[in-house]
C-alpha positions in Angstrom: 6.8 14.2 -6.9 8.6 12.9 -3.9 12.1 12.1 -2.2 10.6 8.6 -1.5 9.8 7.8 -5.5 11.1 4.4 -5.8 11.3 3.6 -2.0 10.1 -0.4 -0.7 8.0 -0.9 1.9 11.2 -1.3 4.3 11.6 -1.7 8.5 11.4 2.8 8.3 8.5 3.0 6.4 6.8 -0.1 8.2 7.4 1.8 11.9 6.1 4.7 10.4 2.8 3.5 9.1 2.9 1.3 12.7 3.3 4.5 14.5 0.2 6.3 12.5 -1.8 3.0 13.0 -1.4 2.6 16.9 -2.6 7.0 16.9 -5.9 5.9 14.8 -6.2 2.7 17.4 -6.0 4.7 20.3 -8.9 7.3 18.5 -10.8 4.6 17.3 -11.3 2.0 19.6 -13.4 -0.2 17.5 -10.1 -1.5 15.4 -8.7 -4.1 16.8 -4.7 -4.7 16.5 -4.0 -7.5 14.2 -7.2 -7.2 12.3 -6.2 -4.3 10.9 -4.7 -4.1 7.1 -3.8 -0.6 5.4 -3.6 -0.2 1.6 -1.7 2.5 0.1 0.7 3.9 -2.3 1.7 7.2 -3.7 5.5 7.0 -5.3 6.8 4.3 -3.6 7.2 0.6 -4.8 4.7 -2.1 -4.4 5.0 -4.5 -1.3 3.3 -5.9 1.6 4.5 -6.3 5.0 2.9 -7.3 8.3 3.7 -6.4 11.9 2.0 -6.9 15.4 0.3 -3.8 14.7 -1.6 -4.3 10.9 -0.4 -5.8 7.4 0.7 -3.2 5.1 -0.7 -3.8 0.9 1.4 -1.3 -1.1 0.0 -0.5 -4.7 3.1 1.3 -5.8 3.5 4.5 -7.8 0.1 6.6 -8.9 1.9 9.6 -9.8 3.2 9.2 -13.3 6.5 10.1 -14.5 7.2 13.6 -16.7 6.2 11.7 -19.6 2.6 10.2 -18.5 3.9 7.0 -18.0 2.9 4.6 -15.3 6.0 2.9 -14.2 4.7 0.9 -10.9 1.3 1.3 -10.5 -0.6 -2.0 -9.5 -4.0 -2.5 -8.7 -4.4 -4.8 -5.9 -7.1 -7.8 -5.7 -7.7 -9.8 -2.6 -9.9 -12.7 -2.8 -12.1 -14.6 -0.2 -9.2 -16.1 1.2 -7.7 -13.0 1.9 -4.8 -13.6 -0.5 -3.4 -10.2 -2.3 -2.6 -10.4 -5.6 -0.9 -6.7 -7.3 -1.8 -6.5 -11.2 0.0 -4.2 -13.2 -2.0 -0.6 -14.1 -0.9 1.0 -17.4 -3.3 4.3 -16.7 -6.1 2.7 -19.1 -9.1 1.9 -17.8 -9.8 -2.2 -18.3 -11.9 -5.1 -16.8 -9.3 -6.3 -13.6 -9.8 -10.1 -12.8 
């Protein structure tokens, strides 16, 4: 489904998703820099990252392989202490801690 499949949240990928941030900043004043944390994930591999401009949550893969598989999907929980936390996602749905 993509070029990227399998990819980590590297220095590229981090200056990309910086570079999208700061546009959205500048249109929406009301984030502020270093408050700001973007989850997402598509084909690449599950990671988190942080820069001076937001910290990056990664919840891998959520387009299967040819065969239906899930092979690095995670479902990501963040508790009151703001610690994430990636649990593995088979495609089933199921009660998530």
């Amino acid at each position: 489904a993509s070029v990227d499949r399998g990819r980590a949240l590297d220095s590229a990928l981090v200056k990309h998703a910086d570079d999208l941030m700061r546009m959205v900043m500048a249109s929406e004043p009301r984030l502020v820099a270093g408050a700001t944390t973007l989850v997402f994930g598509h084909t690449h591999v599950k990671g988190s990252a942080e820069s001076a401009t937001a910290r990056y949550l990664n919840t891998g893969g959520w387009v299967t392989n040819p065969g239906g598989e899930w092979p690095d999907a995670y479902v990501l929980s963040i508790d009151a202490a703001a610690v994430a936390r990636f649990i593995p996602y088979d495609g089933r749905v199921s009660h998530v801690e």
